[in-house]
C-alpha positions in Angstrom: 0.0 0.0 0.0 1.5 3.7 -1.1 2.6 5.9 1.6 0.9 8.7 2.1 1.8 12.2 3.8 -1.2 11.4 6.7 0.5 8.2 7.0 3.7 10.0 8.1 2.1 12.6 10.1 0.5 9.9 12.2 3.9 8.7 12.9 5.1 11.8 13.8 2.6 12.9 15.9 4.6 10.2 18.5 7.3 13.0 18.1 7.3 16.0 20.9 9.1 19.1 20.5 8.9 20.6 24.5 8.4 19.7 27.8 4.9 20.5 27.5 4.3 17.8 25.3 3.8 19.7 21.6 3.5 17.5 18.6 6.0 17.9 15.8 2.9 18.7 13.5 1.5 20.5 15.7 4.0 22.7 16.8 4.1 25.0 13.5 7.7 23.6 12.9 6.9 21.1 10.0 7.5 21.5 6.8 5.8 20.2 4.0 6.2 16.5 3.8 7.4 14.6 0.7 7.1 11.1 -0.2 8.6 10.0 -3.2 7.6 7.4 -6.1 10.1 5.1 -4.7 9.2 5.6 -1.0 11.4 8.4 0.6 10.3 10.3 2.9 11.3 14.0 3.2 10.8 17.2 5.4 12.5 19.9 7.4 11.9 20.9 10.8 12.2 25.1 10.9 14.3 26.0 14.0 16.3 29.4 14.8 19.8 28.8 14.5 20.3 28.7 18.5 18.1 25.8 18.5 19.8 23.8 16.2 21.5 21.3 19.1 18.7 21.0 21.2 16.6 19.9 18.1 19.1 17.4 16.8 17.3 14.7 19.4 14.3 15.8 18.2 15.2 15.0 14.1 16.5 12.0 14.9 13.6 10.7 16.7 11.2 12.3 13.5 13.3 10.1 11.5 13.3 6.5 13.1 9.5 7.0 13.8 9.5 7.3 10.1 11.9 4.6 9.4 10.2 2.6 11.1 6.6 2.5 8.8 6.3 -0.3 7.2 7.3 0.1 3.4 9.6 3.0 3.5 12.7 3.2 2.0 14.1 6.1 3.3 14.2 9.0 5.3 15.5 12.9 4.2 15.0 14.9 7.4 16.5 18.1 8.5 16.6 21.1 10.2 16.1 24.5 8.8 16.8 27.8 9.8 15.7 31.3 8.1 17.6 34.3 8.4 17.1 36.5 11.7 13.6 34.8 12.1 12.6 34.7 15.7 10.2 31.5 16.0 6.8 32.2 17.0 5.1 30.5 20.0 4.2 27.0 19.6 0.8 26.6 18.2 -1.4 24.5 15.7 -0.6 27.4 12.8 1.9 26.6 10.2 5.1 29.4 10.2 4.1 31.9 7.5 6.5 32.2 4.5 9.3 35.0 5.1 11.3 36.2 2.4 15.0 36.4 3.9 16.9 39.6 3.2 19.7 40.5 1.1 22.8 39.0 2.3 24.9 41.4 3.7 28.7 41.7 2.8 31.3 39.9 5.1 33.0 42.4 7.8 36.8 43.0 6.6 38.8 40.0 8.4 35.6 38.1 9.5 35.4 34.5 8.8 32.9 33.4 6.6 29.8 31.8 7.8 30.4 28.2 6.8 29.7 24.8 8.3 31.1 22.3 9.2 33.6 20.0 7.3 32.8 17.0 5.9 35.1 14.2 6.9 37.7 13.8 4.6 37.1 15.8 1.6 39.6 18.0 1.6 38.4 20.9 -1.0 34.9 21.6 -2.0 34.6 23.6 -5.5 31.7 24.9 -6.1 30.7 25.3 -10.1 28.5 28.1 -11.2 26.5 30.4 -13.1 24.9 32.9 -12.8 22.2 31.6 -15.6 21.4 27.8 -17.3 22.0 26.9 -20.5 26.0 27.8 -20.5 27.1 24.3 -20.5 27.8 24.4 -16.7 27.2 20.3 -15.7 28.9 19.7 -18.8 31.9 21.3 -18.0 31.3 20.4 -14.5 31.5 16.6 -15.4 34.9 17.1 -17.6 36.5 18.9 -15.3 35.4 16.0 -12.5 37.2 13.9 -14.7 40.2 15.7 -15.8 41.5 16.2 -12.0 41.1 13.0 -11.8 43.4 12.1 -14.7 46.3 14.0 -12.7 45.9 11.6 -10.0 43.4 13.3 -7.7 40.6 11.9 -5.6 37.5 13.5 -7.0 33.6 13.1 -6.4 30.6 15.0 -7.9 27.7 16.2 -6.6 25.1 17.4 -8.7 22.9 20.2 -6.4 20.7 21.2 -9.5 17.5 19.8 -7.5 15.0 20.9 -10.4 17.5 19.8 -13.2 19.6 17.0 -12.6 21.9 16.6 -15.8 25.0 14.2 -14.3 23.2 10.8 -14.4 22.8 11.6 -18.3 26.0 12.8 -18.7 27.5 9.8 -17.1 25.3 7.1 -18.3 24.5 6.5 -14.7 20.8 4.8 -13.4 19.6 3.1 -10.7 19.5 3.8 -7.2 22.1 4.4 -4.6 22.7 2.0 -1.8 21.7 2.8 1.8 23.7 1.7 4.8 22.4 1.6 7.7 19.5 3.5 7.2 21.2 6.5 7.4 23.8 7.2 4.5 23.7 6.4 0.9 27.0 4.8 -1.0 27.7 7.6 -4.4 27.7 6.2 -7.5 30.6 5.8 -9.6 31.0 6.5 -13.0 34.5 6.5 -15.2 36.1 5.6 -11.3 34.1 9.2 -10.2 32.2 9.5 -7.1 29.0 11.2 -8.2 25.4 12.1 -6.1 22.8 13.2 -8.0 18.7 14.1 -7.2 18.2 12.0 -10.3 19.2 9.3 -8.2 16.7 9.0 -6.3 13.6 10.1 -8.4 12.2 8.7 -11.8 13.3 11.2 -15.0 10.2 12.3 -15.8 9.7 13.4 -11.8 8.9 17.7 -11.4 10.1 18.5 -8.8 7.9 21.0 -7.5 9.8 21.5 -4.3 9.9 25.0 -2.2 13.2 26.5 -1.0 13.8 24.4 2.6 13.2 21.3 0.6 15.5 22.6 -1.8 17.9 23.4 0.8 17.5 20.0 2.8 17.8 18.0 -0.3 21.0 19.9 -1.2 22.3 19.6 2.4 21.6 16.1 3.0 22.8 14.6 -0.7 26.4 17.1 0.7 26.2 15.4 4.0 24.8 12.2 4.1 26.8 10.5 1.6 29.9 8.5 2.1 32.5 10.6 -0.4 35.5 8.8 1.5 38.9 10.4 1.2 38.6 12.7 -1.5 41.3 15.9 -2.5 37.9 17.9 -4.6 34.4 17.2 -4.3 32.9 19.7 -7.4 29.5 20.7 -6.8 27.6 21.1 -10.0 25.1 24.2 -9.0 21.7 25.1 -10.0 21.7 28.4 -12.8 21.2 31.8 -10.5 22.2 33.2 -7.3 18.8 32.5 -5.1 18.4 29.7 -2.1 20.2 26.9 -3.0 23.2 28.9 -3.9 23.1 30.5 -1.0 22.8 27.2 0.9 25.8 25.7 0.0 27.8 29.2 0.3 26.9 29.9 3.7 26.2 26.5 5.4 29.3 24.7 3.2 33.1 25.1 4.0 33.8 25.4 0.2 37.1 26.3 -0.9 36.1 28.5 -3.9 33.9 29.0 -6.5 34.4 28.4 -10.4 32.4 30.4 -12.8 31.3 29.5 -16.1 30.2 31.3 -18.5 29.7 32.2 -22.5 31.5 35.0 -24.3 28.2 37.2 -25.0 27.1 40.3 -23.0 24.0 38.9 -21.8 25.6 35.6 -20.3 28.4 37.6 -18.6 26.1 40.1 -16.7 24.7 36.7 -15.2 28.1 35.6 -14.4 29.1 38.9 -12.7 26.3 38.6 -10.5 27.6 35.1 -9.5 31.2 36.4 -8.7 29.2 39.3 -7.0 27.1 36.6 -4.9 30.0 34.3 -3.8 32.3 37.4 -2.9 29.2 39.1 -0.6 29.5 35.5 1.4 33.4 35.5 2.0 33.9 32.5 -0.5 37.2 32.7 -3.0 36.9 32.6 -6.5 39.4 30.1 -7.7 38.1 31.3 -11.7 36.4 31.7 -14.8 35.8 29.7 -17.3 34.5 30.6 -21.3 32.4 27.9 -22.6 31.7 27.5 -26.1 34.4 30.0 -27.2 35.0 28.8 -30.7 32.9 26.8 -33.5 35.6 25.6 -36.2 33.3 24.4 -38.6 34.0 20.2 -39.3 33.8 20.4 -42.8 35.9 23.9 -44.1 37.8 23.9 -41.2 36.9 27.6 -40.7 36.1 29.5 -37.3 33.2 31.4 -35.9 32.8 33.1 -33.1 29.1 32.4 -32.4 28.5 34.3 -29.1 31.6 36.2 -29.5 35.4 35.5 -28.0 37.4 36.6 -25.3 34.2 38.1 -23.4 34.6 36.0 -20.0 38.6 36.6 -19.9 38.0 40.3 -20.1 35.5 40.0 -17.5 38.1 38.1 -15.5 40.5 40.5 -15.9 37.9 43.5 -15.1 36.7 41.7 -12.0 40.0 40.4 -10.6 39.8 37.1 -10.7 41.6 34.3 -12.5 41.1 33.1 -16.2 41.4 29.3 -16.4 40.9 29.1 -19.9 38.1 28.6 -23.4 36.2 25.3 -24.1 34.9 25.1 -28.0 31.8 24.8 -29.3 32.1 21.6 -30.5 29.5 18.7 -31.6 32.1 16.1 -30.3 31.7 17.8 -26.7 28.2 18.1 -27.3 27.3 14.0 -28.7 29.3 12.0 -25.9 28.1 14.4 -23.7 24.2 12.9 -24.8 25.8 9.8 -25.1 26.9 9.5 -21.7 30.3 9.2 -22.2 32.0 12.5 -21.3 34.8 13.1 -23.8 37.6 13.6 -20.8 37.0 9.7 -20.1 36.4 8.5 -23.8 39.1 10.1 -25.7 41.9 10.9 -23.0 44.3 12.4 -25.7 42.0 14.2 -27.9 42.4 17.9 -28.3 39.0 18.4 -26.1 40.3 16.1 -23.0 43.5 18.3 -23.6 41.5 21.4 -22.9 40.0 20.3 -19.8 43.2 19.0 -18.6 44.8 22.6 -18.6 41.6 24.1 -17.1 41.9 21.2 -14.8 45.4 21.7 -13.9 45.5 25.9 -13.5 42.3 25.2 -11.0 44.5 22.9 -8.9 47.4 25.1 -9.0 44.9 27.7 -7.5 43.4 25.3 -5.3 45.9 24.6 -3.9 47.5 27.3 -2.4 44.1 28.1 -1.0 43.4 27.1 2.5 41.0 23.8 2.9 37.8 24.5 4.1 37.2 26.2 7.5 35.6 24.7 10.6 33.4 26.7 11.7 30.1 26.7 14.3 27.5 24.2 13.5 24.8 25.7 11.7 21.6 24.9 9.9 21.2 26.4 6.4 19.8 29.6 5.5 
């Protein structure tokens, strides 16, 4: 018999938040809940940041009581936490929406509000734009795959909840294994580590999600996965600069940020809003990359400059911020890309993989002598 969302607020209603015996559903702190076509269960639990440790117990207990239902197959539950939102008192009325405000630029010196590290990954790289359709998974992917040609321990999430390209671009399905109830083994594909929504929900799933699912999803896929010993975990962002960005820059100990973008105006006022975003929250930006730079045609040999050339290295260079390097337009890029079979892993000496491999190596160099991700306070996302 399906599993239904009464179904799993009857469970929860074992579940009390206070001394004075609230219900979790009852107490205004629920978010909406999920289930899945495959059986996952998923919500949030809204909490103000000082909470966070003394609702820990009380996730925990939300998820065995769910765990425990006959039929499900797993449990996504978190806590959540919006910006300078005092929580109201407890009641039967669910928290009204509040639009969090602009994020305000770091203090000189401060650190920057990040959480805590995830055992044994020893960089996280975020990989952004600030607008889809750039070829950011795609370069994403490659670039996965080219540190890992120089000998490096890479993984890949891919935190584009509404999107999820990396199972197509690695020829990846199925579902990941889950041990112990309580983390899920990545996937691997070409020897990568990868996580992916589209994992974990059929292709033709909308995903009509609102931000703290968004956020939870993201967070949970980050931190309840067992990545191992890795040097760079690349996280393949969602296009913009609006709550799941902001997620993984503020509750994420990343170690910079890589921007991608296309050589036309219009893409690069996206991107400088990007660089604009991840310098507001404190987070370095290791460099920029120009995708689909130049289309040599495969039959006269001759070269166009479709969306122009050169635009994103100016805009480096105008910004401050490294240049890595220009990625063709290129149908070759573009079919093992469909195919599945990312041209980095496929054809390791063609001129493409060599491409990557520089972008590759000039991030590491800047990696590098960057510091590893901060510990910081526990938080819950924002």
């Amino acid at each position: 018999m399906a599993i239904t969302r009464d179904d799993v607020l009857k469970a929860l209603a074992d579940v009390t938040v206070d001394a004075a015996g609230t219900t979790l559903p009852g107490s205004g702190r629920l978010s909406q809940v999920v289930v899945d076509p495959n059986s996952r269960v998923m919500f949030s639990i809204l909490v103000d940041a000082s909470e966070a440790e003394r609702f820990e117990p009380v996730r925990r207990q939300a998820e065995g009581r769910v765990l425990q239902m006959p039929g499900v197959s797993g449990v996504f539950a978190s806590l959540t936490s919006e910006r300078n939102q005092s929580h109201p008192a407890q009641s039967s009325a669910a928290p009204r929406p509040v639009t969090p405000p602009p994020v305000a630029p770091p203090r000189p010196g401060a650190p920057p509000n990040q959480g805590p590290q995830i055992a044994g990954v020893r960089h996280i790289v975020a990989v952004a734009s600030g607008k889809g359709g750039v070829g950011k998974s795609t370069t994403a992917c490659n670039l996965a795959l080219a540190l890992q040609a120089q000998g490096l321990k890479v993984g890949l999430l891919d935190a584009d909840i509404y999107g999820p390209s990396v199972p197509k671009l690695f020829g990846l399905s199925g579902k990941p294994t889950v041990v112990d109830n309580k983390a899920m083994e990545p996937m691997v594909g070409y020897g990568l580590k990868v996580m992916s929504i589209g994992f974990l929900i059929e292709p033709e799933t909308a995903m009509i999600w609102r931000g703290p699912m968004v956020q939870s999803a993201i967070t949970q896929m980050l931190r309840d996965v067992l990545w191992g010993e890795l040097d760079v975990l690349l996280v393949d962002m969602p296009p913009g600069t609006g709550d799941a960005q902001l997620t993984m820059a503020q509750a994420t100990p990343l170690s910079g940020a890589v921007i991608v973008s296309t050589p036309q105006d219009l893409a690069l006022i996206d991107a400088r809003r990007g660089v604009t975003m991840f310098k507001k929250v404190a987070v370095p930006i290791l460099g920029v990359i120009e995708n689909m730079a130049t289309f040599v045609c495969p039959n006269c040999g001759h070269a166009s400059h479709i969306f122009g050339h050169g635009g994103a290295r100016i805009e480096a260079q105008r910004l401050g911020v490294p240049f890595l390097g220009e990625v063709p337009l290129d149908m070759a890029i573009r079919e093992t890309s469909d195919n599945g079979q990312p041209v980095v892993a496929t054809d390791p000496d063609g001129p493409h993989a060599k491409v990557y491999r520089d972008i590759a190596a000039q991030l590491w160099a800047n990696l590098s002598g960057a510091p590893a991700g901060r510990t910081a306070p526990k938080i819950v996302f924002e």
